[in-house]
N, C-alpha and C positions, 0 to 999 in steps of 0.2 A: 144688827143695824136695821131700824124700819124702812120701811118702800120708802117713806118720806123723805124721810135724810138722806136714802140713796138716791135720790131724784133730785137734791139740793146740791151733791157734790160733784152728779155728775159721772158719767158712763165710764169707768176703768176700761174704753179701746185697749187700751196694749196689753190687757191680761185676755183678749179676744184668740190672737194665735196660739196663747197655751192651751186654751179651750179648743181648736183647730185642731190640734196634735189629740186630744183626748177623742176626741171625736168619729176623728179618720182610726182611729183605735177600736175604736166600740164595734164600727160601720166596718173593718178590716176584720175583728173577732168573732163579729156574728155573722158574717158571709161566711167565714174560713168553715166555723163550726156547721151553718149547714151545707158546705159544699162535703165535707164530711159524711153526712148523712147522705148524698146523692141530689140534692136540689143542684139543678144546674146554676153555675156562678158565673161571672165574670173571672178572665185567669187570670188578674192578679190577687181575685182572693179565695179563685179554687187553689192558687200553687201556697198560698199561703195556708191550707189544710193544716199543717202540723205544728203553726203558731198559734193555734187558736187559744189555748190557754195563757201564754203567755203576754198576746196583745191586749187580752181582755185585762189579767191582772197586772200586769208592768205599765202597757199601753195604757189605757185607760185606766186603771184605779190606781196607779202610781199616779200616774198625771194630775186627775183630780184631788187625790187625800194629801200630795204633796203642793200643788197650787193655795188648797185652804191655807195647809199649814202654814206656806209663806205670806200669806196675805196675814194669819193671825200671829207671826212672830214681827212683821215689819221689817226686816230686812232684807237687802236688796239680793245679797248674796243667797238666802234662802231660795228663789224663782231659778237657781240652776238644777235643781232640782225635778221640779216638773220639765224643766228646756231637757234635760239629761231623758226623762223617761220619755219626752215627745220624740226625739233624737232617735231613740231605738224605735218607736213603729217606724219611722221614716227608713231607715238601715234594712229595718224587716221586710220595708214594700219593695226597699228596689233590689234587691239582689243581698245587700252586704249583712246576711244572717251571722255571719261571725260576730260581726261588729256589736249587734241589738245586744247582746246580754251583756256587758259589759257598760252598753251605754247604760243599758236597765241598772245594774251595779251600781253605777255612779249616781244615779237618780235617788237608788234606794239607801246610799249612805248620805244623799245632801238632806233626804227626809230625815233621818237618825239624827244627822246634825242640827238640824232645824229645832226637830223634838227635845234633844239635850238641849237647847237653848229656852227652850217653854220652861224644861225641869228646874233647869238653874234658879229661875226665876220665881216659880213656883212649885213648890214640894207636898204636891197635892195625890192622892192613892188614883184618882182619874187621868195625870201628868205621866203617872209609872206606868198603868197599862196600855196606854198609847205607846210610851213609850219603848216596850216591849214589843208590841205591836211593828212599830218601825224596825225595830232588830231582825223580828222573825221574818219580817220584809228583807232585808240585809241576808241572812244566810239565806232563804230560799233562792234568792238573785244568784249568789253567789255561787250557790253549789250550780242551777242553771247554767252558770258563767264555765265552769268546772268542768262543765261535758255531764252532769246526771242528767238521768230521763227526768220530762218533765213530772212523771207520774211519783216521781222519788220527792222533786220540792213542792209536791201540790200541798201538803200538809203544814207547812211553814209559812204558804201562801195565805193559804186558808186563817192560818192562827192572824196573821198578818192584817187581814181583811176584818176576823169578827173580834179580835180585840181592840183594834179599834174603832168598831162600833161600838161595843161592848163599856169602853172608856168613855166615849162620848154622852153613851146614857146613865153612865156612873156619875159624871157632870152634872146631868141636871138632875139626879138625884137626890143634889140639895138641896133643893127644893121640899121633895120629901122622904129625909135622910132616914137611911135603911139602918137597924137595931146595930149593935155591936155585933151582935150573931148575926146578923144579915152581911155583916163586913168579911167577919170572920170566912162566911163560908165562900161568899165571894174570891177572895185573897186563896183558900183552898183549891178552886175550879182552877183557878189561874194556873196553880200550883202541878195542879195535875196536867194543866195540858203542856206547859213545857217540858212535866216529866214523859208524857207521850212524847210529844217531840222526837226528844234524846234518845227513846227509847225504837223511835222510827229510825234513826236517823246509826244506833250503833247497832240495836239485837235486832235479831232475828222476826222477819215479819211473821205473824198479824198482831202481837201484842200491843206493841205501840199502838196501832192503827186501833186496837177496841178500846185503850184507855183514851184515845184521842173522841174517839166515837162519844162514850162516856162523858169526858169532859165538854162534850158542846150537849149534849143532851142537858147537863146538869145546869150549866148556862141561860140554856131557854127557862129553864124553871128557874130558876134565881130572875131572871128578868121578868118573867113574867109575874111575879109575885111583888115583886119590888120597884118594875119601871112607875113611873106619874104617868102613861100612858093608860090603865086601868084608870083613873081619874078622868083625865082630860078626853077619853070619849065620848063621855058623858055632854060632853059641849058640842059646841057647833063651830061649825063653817072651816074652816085651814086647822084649825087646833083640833077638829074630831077625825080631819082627815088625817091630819099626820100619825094620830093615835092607834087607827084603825090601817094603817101603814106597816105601825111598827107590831102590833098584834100579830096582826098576820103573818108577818114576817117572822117572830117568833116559832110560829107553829112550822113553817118550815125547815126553823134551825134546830126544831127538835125532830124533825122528821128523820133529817139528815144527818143528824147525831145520832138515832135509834140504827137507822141502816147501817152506818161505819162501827156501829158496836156491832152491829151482828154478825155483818158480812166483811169487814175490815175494806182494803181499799185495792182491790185486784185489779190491776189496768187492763181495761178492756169491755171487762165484765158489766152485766145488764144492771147489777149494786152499787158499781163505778157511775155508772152514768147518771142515776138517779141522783146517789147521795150529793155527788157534786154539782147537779142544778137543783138541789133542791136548797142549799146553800149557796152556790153564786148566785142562782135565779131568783129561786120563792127569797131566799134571807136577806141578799146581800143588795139585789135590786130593789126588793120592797124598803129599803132604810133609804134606797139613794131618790126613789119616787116620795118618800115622806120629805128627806130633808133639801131636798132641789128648791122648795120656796121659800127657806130660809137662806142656805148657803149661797143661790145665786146672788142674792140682794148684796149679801157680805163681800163674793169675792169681785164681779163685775159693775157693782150698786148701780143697779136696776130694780125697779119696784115689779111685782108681779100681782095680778089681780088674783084671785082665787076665782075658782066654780065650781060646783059639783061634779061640772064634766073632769076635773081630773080622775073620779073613780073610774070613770068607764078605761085608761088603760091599765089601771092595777088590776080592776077585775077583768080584763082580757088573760094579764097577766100570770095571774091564779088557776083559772081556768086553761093557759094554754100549758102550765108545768103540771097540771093536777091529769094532762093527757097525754103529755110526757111519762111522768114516772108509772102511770097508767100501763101505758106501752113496755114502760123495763118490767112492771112485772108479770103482766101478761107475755112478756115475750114478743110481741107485736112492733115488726121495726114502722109498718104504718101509721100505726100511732104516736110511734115514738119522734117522725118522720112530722107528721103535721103538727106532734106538739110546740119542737123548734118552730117550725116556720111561725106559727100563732105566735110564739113567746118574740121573735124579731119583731111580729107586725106589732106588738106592743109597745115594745122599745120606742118604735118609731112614731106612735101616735104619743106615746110620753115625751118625746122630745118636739113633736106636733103643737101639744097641749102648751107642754113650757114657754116655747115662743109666742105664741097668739095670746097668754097670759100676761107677755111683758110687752108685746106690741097694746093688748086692750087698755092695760096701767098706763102705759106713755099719751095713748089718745084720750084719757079723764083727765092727768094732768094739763 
């Protein structure tokens, strides 16, 4: 939908509190994650430490990728969905941790159901990987829900998170549609990261975890060969930035792929930490800083002005995980130490940037 039209119908208020729930999620994930580190926190989200992963992908990126969904499926029933996944950060702040996974469960099957309703409708190969995508969302919740360590569903998380990115830029695709053998091998990656997956999930570790590593490596080169992204940098203004968004993002999804192949996925370990923000952070935040000026307009229709100033938090961003994973392999928990904090102050200049963007578009209109 363009700024226009979304400024003609008018500000979706009531999709504001799901946005709230997403929020206090991000803001609850990334204090937990650096009180972890030792930056002193606030105690409700230094006690929150050992949610940190799950606020960020349940809390927040359930929140979000199942709010879109419901805004693009239309029905009403679909918004229990994101309500379910806000439900669990809320559960997680105040005491009732039993409760969040379960809420999260419920979140991550109304997504599935949302998604099967897309498919119905449309039997399109970008409809399927999403909606895969929503599944791996589903059992990772659930094994969570189950009593596993987190460190066991981070991998179904993961698939959860970059196939559907991964579907969404299969989408516009069509635009400029990839060969038969560009399909084929696509349809292959896929192939193999579910057989990771299973293979995490029944035999014996590290195998799964290096064909999983593999499979997202192979990924970034498929995407990077094939996104419209390589074209449309070439342009200017929101179109070269979202490009150079998702480029870059890229490169860290192949970063993060090269590390889980080598080093598999040891909880704990200085390869743990890297591979998984080089992936939630460099990959999975650079797609959500490309598509924030389109998706806001869609799901709250609000217009947002663009600037150039939105690079300045991507490349904070860059720069603050590029002193991160620095740190893991230097061994260097100082650096490892300030690269978090750097990669929050970005977040928060991103989410800075996005508002003063929709407040500058309301004062032209």
């Amino acid at each position: 939908m363009s700024g226009a039209a979304a400024g003609r119908r008018g500000v979706a208020w009531w999709r504001l509190p799901l946005l709230l729930f997403a929020l206090v999620a991000l803001v609850a994930g990334v204090g937990a994650g650096l009180a972890r580190l030792a930056w002193p926190m606030p105690a409700p989200l230094a006690g929150a430490a050992a949610l940190h992963g799950p606020l960020l992908v349940c809390g927040f990126f359930g929140t979000v990728i199942s709010l879109e969904r419901a805004v693009a499926v239309g029905h009403r029933w679909a918004y229990a969905a994101p309500l379910a996944c806000g439900l669990g950060t809320a559960a997680a702040m105040h005491g009732f941790t039993a409760w969040s996974p379960w809420l999260s469960l419920a979140g991550a099957a109304g997504l599935l159901l949302a998604t099967l309703d897309v498919w119905r409708r449309q039997r399109e190969a970008f409809v399927a990987v999403i909606t895969i995508a929503a599944a791996c969302f589903v059992a990772g919740t659930a094994g969570w829900a189950a009593g596993a360590p987190v460190w066991r569903v981070v991998p179904w998380w993961l698939a959860f998170l970059v196939l559907t990115i991964a579907g969404e830029r299969l989408e516009l695709s069509r635009l400029m549609p990839p060969t038969p053998a560009a399909r084929r091998a696509f349809a292959a990656v896929v192939a193999a990261m579910l057989l990771a997956l299973a293979w995490h999930a029944l035999g014996p570790p590290p195998g799964g975890e290096r064909l999983f590593g593999g499979s997202l490596l192979a990924l970034a080169a498929w995407l990077v060969l094939n996104d419209i992204a390589r074209r449309t940098v070439r342009q200017r203004g929101l179109t070269r930035y979202i490009a150079v968004c998702l480029l870059s993002g890229y490169f860290w999804l192949a970063l993060g792929g090269a590390v889980v192949l080598a080093a598999g996925l040891e909880p704990g370990s200085r390869a743990y930490d890297a591979a998984l923000h080089a992936l939630l952070v460099g990959f999975v935040f650079s797609m959500v800083f490309g598509h924030a000026p389109v998706i806001a307009p869609a799901v709250l229709r609000v217009s947002i002005a663009y600037t150039p100033w939105f690079y300045a938090p991507l490349a904070l961003l860059h720069a603050a995980l590029t002193l991160r994973v620095a740190g893991d392999a230097a061994g260097s928990f100082a650096l490892t130490r300030w690269g978090a904090l750097l990669s929050a102050v970005a977040l928060a200049a991103f989410l800075a940037s996005t508002a003063a963007a929709v407040l500058r578009a309301r004062r032209r209109r």
